[in-house]
N, C-alpha and C positions, 0 to 999 in steps of 0.2 A: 253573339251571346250578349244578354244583359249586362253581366260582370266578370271580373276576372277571376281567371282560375284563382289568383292567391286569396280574393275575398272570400271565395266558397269553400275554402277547406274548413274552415271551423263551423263546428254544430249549429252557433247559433244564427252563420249566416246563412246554412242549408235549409234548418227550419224557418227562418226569413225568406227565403225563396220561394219552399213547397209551399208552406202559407198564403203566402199571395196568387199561388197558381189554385189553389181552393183544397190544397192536401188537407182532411179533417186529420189525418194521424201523423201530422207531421213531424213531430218528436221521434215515435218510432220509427217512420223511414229514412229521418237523415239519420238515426245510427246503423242503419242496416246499411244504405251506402256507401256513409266513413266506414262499416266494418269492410268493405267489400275491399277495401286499400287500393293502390294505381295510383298513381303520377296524377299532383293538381287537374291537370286537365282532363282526365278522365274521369274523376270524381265530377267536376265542373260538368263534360257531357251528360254524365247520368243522371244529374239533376236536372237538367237541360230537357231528359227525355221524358224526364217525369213529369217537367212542368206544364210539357207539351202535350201530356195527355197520355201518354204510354202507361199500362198497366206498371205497377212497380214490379211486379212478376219477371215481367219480358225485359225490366231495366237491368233487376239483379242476376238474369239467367236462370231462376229458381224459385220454386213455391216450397215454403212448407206445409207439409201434406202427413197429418197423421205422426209426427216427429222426425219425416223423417225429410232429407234435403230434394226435390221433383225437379230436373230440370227440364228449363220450359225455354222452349224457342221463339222469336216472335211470330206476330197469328196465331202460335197453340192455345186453344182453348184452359183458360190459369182452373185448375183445379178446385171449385168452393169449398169453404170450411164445412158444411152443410154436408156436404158428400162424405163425409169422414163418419158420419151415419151411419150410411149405407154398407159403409167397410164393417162398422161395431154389428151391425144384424147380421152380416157372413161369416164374420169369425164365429160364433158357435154353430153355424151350422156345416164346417167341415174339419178336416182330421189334416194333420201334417203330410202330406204328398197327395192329398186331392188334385185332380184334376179339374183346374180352373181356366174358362175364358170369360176375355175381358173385350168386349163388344166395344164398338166404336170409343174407343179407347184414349184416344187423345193424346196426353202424356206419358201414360202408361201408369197413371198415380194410386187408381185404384188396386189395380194386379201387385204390383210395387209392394203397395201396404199390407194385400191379404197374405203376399206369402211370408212380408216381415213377420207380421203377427203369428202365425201360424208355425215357422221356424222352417220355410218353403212349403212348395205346390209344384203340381207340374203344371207351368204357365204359359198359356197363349195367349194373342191379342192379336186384334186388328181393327181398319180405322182406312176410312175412302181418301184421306188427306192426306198426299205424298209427305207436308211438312211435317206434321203429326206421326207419322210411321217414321219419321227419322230422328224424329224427337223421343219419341217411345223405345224405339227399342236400346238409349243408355238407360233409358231407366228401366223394361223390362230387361233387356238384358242382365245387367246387374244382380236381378232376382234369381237369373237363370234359365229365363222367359226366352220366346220366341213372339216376333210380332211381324203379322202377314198385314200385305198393302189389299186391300180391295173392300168389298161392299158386305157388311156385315157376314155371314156363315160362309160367305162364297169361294176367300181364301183357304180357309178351314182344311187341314188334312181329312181326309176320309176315314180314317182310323178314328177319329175322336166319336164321331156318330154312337149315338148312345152311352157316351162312356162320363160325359161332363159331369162332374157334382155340383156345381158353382159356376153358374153363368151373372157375369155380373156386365149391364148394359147403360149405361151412362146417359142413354140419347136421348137427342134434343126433345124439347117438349116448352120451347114456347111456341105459339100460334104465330102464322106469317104475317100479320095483320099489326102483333107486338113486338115483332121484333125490333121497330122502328123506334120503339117506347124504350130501349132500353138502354142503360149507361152508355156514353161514350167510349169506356173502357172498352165494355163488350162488343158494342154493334161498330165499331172502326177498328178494333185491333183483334178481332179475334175472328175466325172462319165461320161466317154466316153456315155451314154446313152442322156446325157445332151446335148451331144454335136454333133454327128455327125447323118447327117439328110439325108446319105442316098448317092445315085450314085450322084445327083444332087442337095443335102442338102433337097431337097423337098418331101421327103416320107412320113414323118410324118403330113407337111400339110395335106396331099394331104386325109389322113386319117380321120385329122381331120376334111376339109371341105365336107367330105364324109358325116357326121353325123351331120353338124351343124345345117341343117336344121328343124331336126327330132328335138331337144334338143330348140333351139330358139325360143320365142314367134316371134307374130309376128311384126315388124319392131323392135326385136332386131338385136343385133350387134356382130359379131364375129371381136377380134382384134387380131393382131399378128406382131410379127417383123420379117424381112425379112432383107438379103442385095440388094443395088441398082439393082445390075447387075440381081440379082432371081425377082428380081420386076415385068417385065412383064409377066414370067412365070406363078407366085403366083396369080398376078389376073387375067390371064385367068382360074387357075383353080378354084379361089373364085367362077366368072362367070359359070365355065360347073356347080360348083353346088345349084346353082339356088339363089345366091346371088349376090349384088349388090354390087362390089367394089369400093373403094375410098383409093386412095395414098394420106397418110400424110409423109412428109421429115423433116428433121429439120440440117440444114447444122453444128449446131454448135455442136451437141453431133452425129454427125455423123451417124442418127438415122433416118431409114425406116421402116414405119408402116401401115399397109393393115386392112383398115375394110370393111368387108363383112356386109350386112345387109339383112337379110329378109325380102324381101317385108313385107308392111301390108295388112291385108285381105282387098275384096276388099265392 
């Protein structure tokens, strides 16, 4: 280590530290931290991991997400503020004990938050990432949730078929060609599975709006985030599979979001 534990307990030597590792919000993260408490030398470590390039996520064990505390294991994909969107366009479109999944799931932050807001859901998830399914299910669990290990609908109970109101799917959607382009935070500490969606970032949709149908009651909703530019591609293909799309933007968290809906019967 650079310096000693005793110099790094006060604030203004931790924001002296992250600073120099190139932390832009370094005020904020050295009190998040010192808040985190431990024995000098553990505080010392965590800046240590930070400086090194570690998500501050994966330092404090926790994102917050929506208000509320997410925790996050190292490699799990940290949860964007951005995606907290995505959660505000699903709350009105379901009712206290809807049945919700939460499609390569990650953390489990989205599911988490719908059913906080909501006052519960009956919650499922899953997520192809052994590390990710063990990180998820303290935080769905918590909800009340259940989260299965495997490849998007594949774990899925058989009983849920048709019954979903709120499919909410997270998945990756940068192109393999960018993923290389992206922070060091992301592309070295976080599950390239997480992240990259394919020649056009849209394979994984394209998967998932495959099956949404079959999975969906009827006039539920499949949501998902996207970027600007994939936007018109993404709802044409909501559209080939027999859903009805709607673009929500939101210019200040820099956040594009696609819901599909199943018709209702008629």
């Amino acid at each position: 280590m650079s310096a000693s534990s005793s110099s790094l307990v006060t604030f203004s030597a931790v924001v002296t530290r992250l600073r120099a590792a190139g932390c832009v919000f370094a005020e904020d993260e050295a009190r998040l931290i010192l808040s985190a408490g431990g024995v000098p030398a553990e505080i010392d470590a965590m800046v240590d991991r930070r400086a090194a390039g570690l998500p501050l996520e994966h330092v404090l064990g926790w994102a917050d997400f929506r208000g509320l505390r997410i925790s996050i294991d190292p490699g799990v994909f940290v949860p964007r503020r951005r995606t907290e969107f995505l959660v505000d366009q699903a709350v009105p479109l379901a009712r206290p004990g809807a049945v919700v999944v939460d499609l390569c799931c990650g953390s489990g932050a989205l599911g988490a938050a719908l059913a906080s807001a909501l006052g519960g859901v009956e919650l499922y998830a899953t997520d192809i990432d052994p590390v990710a399914v063990r990180c998820a299910r303290r935080n769905v669990g918590a909800a009340g949730g259940t989260v299965y290990a495997g490849d998007l609908y594949e774990p899925l109970p058989a009983a849920l078929r048709g019954r979903v109101d709120l499919l909410l799917a997270n998945v990756p959607y940068v192109p393999t060609e960018e993923v290389g382009l992206l922070p060091p935070e992301a592309r070295v500490h976080e599950a390239r599975v997480a992240l990259d969606g394919g020649a056009d970032g849209l394979d994984v949709l394209r998967r998932v709006t495959a099956g949404a149908g079959d999975w969906l009651a009827p006039g539920g909703s499949l949501l998902f985030e996207t970027s600007g530019r994939q936007a018109p591609t993404a709802m044409a293909i909501v559209a080939e599979g027999g859903l009805e799309p709607r673009l929500a933007e939101c210019d200040e968290l820099d956040a594009t979001v696609i819901v599909g809906t199943r018709p209702s019967a008629a």
